[in-house]
C-alpha positions in Angstrom: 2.3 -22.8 6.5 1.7 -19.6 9.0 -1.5 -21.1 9.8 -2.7 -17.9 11.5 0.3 -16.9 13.4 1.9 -13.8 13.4 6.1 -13.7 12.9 8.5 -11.3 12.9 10.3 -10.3 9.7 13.6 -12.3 10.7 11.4 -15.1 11.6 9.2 -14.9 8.3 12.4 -14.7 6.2 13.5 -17.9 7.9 10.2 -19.7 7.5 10.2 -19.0 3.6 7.4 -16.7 4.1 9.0 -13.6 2.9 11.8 -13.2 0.0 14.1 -9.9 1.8 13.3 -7.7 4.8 13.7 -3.7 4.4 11.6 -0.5 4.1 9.2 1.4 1.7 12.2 2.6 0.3 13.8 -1.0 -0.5 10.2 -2.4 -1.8 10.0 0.2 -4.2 13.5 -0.1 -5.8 13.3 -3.8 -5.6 9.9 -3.3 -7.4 11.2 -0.9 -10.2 14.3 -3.3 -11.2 11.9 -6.2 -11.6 9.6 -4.2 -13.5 12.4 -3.0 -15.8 12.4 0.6 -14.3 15.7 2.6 -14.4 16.0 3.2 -11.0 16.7 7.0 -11.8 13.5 7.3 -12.4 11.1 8.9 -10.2 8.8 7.5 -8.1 5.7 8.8 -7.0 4.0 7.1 -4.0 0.9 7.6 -2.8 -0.7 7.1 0.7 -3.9 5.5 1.1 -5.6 5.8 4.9 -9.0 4.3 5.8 -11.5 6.9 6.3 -12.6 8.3 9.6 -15.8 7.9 8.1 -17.4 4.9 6.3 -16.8 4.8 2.5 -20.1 5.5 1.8 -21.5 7.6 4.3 -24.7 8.5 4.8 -26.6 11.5 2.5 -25.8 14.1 5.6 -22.3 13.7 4.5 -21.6 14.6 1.0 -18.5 16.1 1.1 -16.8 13.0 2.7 -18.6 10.8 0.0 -17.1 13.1 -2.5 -13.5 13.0 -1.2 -13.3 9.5 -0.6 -14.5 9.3 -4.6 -11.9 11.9 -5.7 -9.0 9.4 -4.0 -10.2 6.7 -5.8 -10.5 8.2 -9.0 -7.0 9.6 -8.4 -5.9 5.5 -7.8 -7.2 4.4 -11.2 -6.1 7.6 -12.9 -2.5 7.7 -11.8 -0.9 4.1 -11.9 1.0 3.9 -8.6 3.9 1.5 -8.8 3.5 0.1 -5.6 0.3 0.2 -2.8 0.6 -0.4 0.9 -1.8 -0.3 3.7 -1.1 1.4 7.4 0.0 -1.8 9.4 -1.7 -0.2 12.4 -5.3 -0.7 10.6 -4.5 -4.8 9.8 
């Protein structure tokens, strides 16, 4: 349907392409009611940038390799609700 191109939200929305436009803020309470989540709960949401160095970098490095480890242990340890990437890197 987008066959490659790129939209704006408004024009997304009217394509079909997207169900609502809003924020972080919006995804994550429209995310909690449809997983059943009282929406006085809190969320925690947690921030994921690429490394300034690559994943697995090379054996002069193995403090990087180490912290880029810890932050993915920390995603499979601590559930996040919701995951988003920075735009600026897509």
């Amino acid at each position: 349907m987008a066959r490659g191109r790129v939209w704006t939200g408004r024009q997304a929305l009217e394509r079909g392409l997207v169900d609502e436009l809003g924020d972080l803020t919006s995804a994550v309470r429209r995310a909690k009611a449809l997983a059943g989540i009282p929406e006085r709960i809190e969320s925690r949401v947690l921030t994921m940038r690429p490394p300034k160095v690559a994943l697995l970098p090379a054996p002069a490095a193995p403090a990087a390799w180490l912290d880029e480890m810890r932050r993915l242990i920390e995603l499979t340890t601590d559930r996040p609700l919701l995951l988003m990437s920075d735009p600026s890197v897509l």
